[in-house]
PyMOL Python script that loads the backbone (N, CA, C, O; Angstrom):
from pymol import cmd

cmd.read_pdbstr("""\
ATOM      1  N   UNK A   1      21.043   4.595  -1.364  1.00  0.00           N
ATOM      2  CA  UNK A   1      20.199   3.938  -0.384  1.00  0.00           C
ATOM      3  C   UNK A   1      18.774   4.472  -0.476  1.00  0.00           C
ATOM      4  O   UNK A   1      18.583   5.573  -0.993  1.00  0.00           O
ATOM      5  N   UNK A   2      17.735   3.724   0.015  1.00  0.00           N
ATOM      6  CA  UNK A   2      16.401   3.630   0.183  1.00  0.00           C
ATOM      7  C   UNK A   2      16.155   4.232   1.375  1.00  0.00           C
ATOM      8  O   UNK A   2      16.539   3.587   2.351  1.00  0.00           O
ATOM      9  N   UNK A   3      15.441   5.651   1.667  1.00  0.00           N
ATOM     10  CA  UNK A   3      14.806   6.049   3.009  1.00  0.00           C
ATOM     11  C   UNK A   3      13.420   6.143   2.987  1.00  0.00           C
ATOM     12  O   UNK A   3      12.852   6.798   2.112  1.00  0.00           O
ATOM     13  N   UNK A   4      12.792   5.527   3.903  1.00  0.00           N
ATOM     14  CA  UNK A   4      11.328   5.473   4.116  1.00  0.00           C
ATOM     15  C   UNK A   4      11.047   5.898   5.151  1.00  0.00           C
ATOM     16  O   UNK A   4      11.603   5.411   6.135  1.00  0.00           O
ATOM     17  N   UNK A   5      10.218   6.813   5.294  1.00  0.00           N
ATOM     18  CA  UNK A   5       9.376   7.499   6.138  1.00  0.00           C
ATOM     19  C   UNK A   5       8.066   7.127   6.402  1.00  0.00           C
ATOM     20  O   UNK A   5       7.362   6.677   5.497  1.00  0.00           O
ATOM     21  N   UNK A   6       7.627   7.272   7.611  1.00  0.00           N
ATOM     22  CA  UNK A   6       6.194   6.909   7.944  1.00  0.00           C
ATOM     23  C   UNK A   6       5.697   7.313   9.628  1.00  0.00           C
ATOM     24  O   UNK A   6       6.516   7.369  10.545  1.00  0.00           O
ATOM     25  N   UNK A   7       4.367   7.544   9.787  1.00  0.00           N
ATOM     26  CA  UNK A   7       3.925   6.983  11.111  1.00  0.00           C
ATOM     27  C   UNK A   7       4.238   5.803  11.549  1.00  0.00           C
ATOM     28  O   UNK A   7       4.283   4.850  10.771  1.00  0.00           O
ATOM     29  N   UNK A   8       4.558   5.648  13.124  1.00  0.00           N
ATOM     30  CA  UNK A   8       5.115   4.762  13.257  1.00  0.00           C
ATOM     31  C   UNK A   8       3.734   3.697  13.765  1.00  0.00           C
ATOM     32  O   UNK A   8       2.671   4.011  14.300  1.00  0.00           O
ATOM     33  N   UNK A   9       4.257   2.357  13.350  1.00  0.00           N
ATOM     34  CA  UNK A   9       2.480   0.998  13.551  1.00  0.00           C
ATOM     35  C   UNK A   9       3.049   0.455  14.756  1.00  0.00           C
ATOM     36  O   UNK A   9       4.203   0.483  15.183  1.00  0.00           O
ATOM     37  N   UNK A  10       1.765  -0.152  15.308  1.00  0.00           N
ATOM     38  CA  UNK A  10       2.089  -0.703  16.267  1.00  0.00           C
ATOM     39  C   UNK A  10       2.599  -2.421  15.573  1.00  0.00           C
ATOM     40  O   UNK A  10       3.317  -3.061  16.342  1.00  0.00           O
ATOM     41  N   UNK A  11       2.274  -3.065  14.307  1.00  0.00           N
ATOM     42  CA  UNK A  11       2.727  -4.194  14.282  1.00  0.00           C
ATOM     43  C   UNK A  11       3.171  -4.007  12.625  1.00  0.00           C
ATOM     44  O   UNK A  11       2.382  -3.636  11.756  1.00  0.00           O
ATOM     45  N   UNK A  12       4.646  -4.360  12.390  1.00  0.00           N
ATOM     46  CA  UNK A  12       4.809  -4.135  10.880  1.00  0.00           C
ATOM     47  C   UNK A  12       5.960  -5.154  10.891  1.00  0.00           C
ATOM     48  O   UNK A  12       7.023  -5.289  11.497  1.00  0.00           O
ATOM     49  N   UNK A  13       5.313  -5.764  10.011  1.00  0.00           N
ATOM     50  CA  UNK A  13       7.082  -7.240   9.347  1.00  0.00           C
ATOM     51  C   UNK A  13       8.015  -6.466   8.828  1.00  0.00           C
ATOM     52  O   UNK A  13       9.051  -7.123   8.931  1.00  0.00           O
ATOM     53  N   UNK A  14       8.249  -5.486   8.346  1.00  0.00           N
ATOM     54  CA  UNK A  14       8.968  -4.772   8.119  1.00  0.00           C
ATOM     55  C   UNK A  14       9.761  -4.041   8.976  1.00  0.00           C
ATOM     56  O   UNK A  14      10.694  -3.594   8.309  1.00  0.00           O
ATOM     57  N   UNK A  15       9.831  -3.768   9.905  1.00  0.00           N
ATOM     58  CA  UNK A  15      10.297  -3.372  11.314  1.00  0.00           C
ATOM     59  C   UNK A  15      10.788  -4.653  11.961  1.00  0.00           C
ATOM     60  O   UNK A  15      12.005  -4.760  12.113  1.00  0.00           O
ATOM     61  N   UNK A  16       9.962  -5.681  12.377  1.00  0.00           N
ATOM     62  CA  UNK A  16      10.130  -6.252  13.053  1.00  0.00           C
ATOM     63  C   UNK A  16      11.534  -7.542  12.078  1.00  0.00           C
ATOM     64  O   UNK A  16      12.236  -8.346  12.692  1.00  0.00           O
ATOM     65  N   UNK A  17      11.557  -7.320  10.400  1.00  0.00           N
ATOM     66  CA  UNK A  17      12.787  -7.695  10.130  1.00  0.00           C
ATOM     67  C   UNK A  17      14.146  -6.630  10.398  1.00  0.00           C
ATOM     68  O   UNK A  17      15.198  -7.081  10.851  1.00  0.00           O
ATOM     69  N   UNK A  18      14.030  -5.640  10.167  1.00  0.00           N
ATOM     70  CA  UNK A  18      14.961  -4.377  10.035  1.00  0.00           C
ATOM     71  C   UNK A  18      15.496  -4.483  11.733  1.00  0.00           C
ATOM     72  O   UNK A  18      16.705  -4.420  11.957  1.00  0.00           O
ATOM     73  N   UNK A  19      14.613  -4.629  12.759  1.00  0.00           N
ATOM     74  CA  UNK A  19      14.830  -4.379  14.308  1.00  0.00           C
ATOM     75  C   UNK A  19      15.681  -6.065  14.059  1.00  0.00           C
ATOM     76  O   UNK A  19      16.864  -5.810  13.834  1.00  0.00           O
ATOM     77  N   UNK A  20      15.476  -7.433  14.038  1.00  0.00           N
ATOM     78  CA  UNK A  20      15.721  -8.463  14.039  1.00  0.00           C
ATOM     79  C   UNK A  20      17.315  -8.551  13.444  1.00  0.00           C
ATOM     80  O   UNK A  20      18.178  -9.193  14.042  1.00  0.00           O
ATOM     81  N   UNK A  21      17.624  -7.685  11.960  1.00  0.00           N
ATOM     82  CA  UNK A  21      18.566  -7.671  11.473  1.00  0.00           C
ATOM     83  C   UNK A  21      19.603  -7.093  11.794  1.00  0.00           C
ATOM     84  O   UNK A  21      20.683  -7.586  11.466  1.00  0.00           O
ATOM     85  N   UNK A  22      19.521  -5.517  12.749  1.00  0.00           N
ATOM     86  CA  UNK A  22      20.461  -4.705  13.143  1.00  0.00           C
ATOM     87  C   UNK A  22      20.539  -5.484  14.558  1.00  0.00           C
ATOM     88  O   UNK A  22      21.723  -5.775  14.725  1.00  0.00           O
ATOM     89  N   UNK A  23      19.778  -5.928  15.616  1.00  0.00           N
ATOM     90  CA  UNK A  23      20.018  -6.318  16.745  1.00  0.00           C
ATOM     91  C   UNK A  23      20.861  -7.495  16.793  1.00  0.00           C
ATOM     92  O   UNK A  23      21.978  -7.615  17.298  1.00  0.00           O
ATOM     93  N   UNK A  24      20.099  -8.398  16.146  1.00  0.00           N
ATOM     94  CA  UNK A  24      21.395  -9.581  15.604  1.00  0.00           C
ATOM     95  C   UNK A  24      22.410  -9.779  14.902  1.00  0.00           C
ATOM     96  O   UNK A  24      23.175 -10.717  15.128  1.00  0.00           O
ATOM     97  N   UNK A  25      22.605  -8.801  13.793  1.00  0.00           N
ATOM     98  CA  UNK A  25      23.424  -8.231  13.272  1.00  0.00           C
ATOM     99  C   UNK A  25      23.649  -9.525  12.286  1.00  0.00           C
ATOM    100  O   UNK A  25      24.764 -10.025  12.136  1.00  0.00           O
ATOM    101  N   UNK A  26      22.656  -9.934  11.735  1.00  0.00           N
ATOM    102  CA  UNK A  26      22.063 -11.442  10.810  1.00  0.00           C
ATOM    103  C   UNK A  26      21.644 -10.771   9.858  1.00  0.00           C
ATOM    104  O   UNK A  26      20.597 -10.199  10.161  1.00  0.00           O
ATOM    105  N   UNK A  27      22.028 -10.547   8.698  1.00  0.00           N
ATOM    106  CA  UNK A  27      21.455  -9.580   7.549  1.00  0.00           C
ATOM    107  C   UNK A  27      20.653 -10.444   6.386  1.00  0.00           C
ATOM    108  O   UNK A  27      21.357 -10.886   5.478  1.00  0.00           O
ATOM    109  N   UNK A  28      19.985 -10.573   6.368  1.00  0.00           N
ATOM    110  CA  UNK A  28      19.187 -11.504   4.695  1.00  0.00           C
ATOM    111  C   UNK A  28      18.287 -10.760   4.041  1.00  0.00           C
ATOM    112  O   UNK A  28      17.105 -10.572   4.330  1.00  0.00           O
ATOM    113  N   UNK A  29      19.161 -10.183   2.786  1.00  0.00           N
ATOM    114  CA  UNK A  29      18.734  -9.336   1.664  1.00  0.00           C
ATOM    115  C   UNK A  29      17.410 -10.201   1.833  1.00  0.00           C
ATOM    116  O   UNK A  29      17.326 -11.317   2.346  1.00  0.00           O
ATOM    117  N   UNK A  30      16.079  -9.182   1.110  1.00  0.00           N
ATOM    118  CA  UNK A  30      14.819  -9.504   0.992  1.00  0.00           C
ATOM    119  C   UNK A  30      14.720  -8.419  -0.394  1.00  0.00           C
ATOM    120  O   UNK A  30      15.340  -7.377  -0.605  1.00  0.00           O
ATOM    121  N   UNK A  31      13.492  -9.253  -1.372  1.00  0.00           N
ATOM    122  CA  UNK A  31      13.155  -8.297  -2.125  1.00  0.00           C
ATOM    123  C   UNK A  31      11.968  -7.499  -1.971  1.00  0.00           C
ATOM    124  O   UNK A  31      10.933  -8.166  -1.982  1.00  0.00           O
ATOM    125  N   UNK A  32      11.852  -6.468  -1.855  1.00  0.00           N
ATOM    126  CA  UNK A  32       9.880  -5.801  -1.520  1.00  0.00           C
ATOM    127  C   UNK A  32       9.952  -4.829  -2.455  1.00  0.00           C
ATOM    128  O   UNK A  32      10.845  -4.318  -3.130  1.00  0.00           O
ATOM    129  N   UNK A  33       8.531  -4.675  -2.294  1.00  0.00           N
ATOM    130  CA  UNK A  33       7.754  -4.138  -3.041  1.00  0.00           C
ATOM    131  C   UNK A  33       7.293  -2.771  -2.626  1.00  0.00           C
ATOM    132  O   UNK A  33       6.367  -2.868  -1.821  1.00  0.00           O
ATOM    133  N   UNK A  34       7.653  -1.418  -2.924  1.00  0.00           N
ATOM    134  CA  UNK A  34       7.243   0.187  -2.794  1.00  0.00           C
ATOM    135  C   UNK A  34       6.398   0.475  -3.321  1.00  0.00           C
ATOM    136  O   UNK A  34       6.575   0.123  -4.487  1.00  0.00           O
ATOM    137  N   UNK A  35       4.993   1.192  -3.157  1.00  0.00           N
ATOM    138  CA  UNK A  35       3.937   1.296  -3.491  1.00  0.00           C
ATOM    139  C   UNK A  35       3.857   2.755  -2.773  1.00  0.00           C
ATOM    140  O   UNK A  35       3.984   2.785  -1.549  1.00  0.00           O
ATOM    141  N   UNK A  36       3.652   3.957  -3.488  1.00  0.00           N
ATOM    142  CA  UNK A  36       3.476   5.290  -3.306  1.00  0.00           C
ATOM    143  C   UNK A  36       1.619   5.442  -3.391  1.00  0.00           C
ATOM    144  O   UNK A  36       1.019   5.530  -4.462  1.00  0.00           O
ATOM    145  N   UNK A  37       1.194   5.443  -2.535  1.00  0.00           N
ATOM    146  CA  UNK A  37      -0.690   5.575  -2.463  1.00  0.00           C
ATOM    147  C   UNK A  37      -1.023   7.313  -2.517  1.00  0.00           C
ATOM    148  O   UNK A  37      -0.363   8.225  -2.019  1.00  0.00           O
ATOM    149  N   UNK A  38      -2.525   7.383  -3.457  1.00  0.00           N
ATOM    150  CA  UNK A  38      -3.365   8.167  -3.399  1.00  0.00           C
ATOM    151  C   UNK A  38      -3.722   8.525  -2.111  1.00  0.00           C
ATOM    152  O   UNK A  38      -3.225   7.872  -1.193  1.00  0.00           O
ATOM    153  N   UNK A  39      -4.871   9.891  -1.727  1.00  0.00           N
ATOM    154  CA  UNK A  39      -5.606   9.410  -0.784  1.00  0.00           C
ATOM    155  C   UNK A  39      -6.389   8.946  -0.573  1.00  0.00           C
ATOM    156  O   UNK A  39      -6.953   9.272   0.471  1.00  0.00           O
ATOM    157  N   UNK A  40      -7.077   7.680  -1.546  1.00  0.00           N
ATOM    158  CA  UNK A  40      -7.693   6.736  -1.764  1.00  0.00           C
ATOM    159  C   UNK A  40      -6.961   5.598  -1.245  1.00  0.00           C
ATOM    160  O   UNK A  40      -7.425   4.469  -1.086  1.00  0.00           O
ATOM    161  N   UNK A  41      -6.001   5.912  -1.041  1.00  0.00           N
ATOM    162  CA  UNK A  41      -4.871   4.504  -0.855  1.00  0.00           C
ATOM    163  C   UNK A  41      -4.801   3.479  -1.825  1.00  0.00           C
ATOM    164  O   UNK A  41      -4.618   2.272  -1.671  1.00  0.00           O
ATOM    165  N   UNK A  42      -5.071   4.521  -3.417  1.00  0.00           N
ATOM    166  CA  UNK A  42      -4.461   3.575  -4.410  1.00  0.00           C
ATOM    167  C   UNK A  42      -3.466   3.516  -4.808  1.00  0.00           C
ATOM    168  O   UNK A  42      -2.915   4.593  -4.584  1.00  0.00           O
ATOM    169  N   UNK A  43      -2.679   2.701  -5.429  1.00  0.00           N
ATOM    170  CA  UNK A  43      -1.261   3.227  -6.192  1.00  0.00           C
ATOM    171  C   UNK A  43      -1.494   4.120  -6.824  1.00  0.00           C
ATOM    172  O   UNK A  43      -2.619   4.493  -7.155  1.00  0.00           O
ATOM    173  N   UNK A  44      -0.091   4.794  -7.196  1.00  0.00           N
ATOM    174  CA  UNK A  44       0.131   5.939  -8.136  1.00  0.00           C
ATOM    175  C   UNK A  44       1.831   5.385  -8.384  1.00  0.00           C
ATOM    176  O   UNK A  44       2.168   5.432  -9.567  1.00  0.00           O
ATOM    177  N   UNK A  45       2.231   5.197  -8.023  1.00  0.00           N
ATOM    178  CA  UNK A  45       3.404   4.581  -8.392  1.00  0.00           C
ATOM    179  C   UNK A  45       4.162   2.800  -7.774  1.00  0.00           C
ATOM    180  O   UNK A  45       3.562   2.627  -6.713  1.00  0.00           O
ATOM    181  N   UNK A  46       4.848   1.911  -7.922  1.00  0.00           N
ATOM    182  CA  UNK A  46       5.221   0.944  -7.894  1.00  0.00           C
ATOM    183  C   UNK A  46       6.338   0.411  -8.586  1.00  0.00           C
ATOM    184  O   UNK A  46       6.514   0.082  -9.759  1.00  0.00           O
ATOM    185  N   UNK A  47       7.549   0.403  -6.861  1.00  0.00           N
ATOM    186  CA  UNK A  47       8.846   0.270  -7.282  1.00  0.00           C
ATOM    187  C   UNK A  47       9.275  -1.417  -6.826  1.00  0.00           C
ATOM    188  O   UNK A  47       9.262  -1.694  -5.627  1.00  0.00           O
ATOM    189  N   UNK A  48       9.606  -2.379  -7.743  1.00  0.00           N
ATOM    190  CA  UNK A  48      10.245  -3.367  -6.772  1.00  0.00           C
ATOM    191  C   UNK A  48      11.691  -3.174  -6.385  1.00  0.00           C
ATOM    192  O   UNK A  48      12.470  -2.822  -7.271  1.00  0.00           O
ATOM    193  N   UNK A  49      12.041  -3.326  -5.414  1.00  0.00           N
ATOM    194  CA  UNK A  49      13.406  -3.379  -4.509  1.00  0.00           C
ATOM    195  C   UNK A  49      14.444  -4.891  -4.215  1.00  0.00           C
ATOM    196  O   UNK A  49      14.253  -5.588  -3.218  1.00  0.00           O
ATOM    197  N   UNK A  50      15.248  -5.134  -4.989  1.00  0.00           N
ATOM    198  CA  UNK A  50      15.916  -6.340  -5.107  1.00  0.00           C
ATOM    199  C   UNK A  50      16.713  -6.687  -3.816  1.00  0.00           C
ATOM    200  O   UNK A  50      17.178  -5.653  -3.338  1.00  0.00           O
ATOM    201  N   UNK A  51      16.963  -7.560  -3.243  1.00  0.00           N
ATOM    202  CA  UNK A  51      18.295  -7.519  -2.035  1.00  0.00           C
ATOM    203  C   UNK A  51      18.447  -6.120  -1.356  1.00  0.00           C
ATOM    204  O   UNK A  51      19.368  -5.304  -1.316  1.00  0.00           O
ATOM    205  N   UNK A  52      17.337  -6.156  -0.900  1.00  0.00           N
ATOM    206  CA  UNK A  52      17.535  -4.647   0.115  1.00  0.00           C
ATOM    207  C   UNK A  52      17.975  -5.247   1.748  1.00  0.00           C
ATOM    208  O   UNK A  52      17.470  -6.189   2.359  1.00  0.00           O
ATOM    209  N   UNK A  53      18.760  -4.600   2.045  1.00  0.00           N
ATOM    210  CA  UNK A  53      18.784  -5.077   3.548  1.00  0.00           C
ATOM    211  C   UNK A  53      18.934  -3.718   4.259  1.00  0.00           C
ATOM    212  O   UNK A  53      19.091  -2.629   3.707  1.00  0.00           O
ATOM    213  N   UNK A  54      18.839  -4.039   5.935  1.00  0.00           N
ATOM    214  CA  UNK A  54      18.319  -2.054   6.738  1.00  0.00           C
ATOM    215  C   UNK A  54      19.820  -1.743   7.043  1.00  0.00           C
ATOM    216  O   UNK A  54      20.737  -2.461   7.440  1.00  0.00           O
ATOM    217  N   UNK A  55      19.765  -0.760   6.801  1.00  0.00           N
ATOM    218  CA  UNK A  55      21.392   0.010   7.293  1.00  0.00           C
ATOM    219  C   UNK A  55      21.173   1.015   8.297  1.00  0.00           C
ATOM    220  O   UNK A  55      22.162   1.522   8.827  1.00  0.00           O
ATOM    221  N   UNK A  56      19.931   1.402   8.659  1.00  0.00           N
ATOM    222  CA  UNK A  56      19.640   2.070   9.876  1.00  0.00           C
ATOM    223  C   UNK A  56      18.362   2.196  10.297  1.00  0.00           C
ATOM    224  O   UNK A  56      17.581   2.373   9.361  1.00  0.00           O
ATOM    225  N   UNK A  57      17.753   2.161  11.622  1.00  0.00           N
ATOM    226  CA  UNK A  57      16.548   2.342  11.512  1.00  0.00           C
ATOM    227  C   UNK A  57      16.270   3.300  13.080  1.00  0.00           C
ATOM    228  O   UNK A  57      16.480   2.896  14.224  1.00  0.00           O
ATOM    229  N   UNK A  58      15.749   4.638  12.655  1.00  0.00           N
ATOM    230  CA  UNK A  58      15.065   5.179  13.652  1.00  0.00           C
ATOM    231  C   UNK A  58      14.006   5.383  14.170  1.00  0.00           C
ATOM    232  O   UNK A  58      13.128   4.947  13.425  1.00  0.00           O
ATOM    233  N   UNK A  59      13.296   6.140  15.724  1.00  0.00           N
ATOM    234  CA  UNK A  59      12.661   6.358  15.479  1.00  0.00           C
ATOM    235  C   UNK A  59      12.655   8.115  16.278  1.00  0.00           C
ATOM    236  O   UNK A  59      13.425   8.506  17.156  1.00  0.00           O
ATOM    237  N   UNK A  60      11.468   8.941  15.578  1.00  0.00           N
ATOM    238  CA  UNK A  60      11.663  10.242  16.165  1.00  0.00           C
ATOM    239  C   UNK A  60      11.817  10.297  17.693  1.00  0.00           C
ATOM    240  O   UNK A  60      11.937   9.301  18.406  1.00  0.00           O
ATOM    241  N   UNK A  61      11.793  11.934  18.235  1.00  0.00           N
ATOM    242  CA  UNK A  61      11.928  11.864  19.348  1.00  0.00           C
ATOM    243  C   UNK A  61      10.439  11.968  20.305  1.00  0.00           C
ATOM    244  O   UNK A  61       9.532  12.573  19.733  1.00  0.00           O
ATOM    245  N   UNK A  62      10.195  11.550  21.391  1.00  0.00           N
ATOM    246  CA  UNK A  62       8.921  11.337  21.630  1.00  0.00           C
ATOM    247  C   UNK A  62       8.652  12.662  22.692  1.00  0.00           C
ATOM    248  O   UNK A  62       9.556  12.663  23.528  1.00  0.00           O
ATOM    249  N   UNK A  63       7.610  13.878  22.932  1.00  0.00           N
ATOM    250  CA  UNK A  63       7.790  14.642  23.888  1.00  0.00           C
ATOM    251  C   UNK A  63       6.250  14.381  24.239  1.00  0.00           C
ATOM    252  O   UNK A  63       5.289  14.637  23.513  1.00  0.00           O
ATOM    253  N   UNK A  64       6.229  13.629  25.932  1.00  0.00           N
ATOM    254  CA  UNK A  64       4.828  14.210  26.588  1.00  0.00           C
ATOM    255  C   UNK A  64       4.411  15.350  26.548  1.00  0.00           C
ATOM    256  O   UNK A  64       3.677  15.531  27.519  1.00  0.00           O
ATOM    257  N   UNK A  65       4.513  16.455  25.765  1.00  0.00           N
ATOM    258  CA  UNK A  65       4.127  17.808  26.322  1.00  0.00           C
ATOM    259  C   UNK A  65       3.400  17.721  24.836  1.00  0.00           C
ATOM    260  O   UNK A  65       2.194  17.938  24.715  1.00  0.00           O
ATOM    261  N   UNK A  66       4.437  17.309  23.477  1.00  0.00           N
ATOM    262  CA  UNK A  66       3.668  17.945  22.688  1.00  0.00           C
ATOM    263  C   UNK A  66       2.461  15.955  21.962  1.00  0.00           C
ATOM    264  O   UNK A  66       2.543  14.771  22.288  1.00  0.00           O
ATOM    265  N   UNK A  67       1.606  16.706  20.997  1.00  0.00           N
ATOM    266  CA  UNK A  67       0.833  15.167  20.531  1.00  0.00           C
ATOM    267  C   UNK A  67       1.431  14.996  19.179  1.00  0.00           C
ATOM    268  O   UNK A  67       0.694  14.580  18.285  1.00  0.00           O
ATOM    269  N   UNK A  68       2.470  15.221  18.963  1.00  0.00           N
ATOM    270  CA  UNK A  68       3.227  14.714  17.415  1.00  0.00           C
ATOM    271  C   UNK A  68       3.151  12.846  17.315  1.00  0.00           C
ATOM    272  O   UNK A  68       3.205  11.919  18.123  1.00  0.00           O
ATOM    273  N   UNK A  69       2.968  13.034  15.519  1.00  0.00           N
ATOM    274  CA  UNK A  69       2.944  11.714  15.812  1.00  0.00           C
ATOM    275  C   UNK A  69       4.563  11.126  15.438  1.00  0.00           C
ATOM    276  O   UNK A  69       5.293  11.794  14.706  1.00  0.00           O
ATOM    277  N   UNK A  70       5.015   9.816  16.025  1.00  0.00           N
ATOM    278  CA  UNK A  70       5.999   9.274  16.028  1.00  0.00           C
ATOM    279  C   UNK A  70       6.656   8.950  14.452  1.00  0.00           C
ATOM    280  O   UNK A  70       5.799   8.556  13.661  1.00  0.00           O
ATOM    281  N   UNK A  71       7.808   9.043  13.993  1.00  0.00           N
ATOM    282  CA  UNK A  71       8.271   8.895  12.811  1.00  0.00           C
ATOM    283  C   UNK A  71       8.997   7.664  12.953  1.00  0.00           C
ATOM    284  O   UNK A  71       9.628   7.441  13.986  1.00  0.00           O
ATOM    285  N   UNK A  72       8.959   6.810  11.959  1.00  0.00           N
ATOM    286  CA  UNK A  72      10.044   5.537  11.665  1.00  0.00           C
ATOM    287  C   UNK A  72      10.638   6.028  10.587  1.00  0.00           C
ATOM    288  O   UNK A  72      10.088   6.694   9.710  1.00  0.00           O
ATOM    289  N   UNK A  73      11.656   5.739  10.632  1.00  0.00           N
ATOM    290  CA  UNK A  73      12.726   6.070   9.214  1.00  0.00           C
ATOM    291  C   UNK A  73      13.747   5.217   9.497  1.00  0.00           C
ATOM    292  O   UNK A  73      14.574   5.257  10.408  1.00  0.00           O
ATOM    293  N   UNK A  74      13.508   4.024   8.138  1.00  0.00           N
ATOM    294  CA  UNK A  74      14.703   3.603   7.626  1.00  0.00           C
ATOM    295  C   UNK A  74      14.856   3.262   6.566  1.00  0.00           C
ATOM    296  O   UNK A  74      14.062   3.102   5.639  1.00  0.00           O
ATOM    297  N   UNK A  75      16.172   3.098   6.674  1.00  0.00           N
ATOM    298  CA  UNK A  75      17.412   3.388   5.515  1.00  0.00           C
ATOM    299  C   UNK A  75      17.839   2.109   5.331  1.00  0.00           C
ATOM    300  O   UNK A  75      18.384   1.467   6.228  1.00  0.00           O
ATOM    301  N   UNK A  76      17.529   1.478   3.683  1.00  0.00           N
ATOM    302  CA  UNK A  76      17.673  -0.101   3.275  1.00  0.00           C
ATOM    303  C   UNK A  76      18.657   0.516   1.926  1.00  0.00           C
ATOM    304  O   UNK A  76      18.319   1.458   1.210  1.00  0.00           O
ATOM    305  N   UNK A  77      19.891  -0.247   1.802  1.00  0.00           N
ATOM    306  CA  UNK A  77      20.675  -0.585   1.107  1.00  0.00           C
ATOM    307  C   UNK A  77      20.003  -1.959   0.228  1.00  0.00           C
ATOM    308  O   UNK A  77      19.405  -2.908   0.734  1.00  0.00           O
ATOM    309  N   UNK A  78      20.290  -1.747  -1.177  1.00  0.00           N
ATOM    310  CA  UNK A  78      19.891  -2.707  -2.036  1.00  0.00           C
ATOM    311  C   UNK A  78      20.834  -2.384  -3.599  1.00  0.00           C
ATOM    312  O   UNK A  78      21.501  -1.507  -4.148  1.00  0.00           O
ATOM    313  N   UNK A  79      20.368  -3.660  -3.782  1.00  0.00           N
ATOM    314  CA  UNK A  79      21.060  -3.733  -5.332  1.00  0.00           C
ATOM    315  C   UNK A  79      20.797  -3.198  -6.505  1.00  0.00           C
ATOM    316  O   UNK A  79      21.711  -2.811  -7.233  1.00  0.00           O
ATOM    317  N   UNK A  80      19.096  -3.072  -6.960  1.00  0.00           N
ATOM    318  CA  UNK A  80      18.921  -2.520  -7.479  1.00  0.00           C
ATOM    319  C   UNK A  80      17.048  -2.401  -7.548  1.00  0.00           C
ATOM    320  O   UNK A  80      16.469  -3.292  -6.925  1.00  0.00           O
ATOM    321  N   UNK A  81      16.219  -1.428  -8.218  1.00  0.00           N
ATOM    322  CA  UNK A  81      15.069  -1.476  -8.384  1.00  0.00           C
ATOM    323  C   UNK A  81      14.655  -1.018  -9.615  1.00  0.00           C
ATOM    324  O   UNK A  81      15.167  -0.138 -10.308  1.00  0.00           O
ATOM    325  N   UNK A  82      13.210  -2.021  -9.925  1.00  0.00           N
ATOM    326  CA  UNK A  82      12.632  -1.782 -11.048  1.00  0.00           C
ATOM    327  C   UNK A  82      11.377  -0.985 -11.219  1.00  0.00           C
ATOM    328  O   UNK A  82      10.536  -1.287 -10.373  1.00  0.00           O
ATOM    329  N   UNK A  83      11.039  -0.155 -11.971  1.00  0.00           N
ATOM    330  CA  UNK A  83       9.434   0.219 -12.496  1.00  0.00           C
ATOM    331  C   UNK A  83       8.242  -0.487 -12.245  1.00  0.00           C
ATOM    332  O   UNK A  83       8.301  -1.612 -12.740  1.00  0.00           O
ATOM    333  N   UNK A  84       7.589  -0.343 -11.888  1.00  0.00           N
ATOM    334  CA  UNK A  84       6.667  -1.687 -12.341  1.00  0.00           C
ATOM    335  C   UNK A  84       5.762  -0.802 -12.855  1.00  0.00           C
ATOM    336  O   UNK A  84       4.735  -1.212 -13.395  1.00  0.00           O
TER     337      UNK A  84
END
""", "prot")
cmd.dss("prot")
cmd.show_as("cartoon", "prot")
cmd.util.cbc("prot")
cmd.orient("prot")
């Protein structure tokens, strides 16, 4: 399986399929595209992802006391991926 990590956005199609798919429990493999950025936010690497669908999706734990930022992590099952 595929785990992705990130700050969490306030608006991402990617979430908002993964949240859509586990809540409805309506699964439709999608193929995307992984792109590992500089801190230029150029590529440095580029994976495509065939029939991935989410097999879990979290998010960290949130504490008023401390200013951490929020983590999304999920976990997409797929068939297979290529180089690009």
């Amino acid at each position: 399986n595929l785990v992705l990590k990130r700050g969490m956005v306030k608006d991402s199609k990617l979430i908002d399929w993964c949240r859509d798919a586990i809540e409805s429990f309506q699964f439709q493999p999608i193929d995307l595209t992984v792109k590992l950025l500089n801190e230029e936010h150029e590529p440095l690497v580029t994976w495509n992802v065939v029939h991935a669908y989410p097999v879990k999706w979290n998010v960290s734990d949130l504490n008023a006391e401390e200013s951490k930022i929020a983590i999304e992590t999920i976990e997409l099952a797929y068939n297979y991926f290529t180089l690009v």
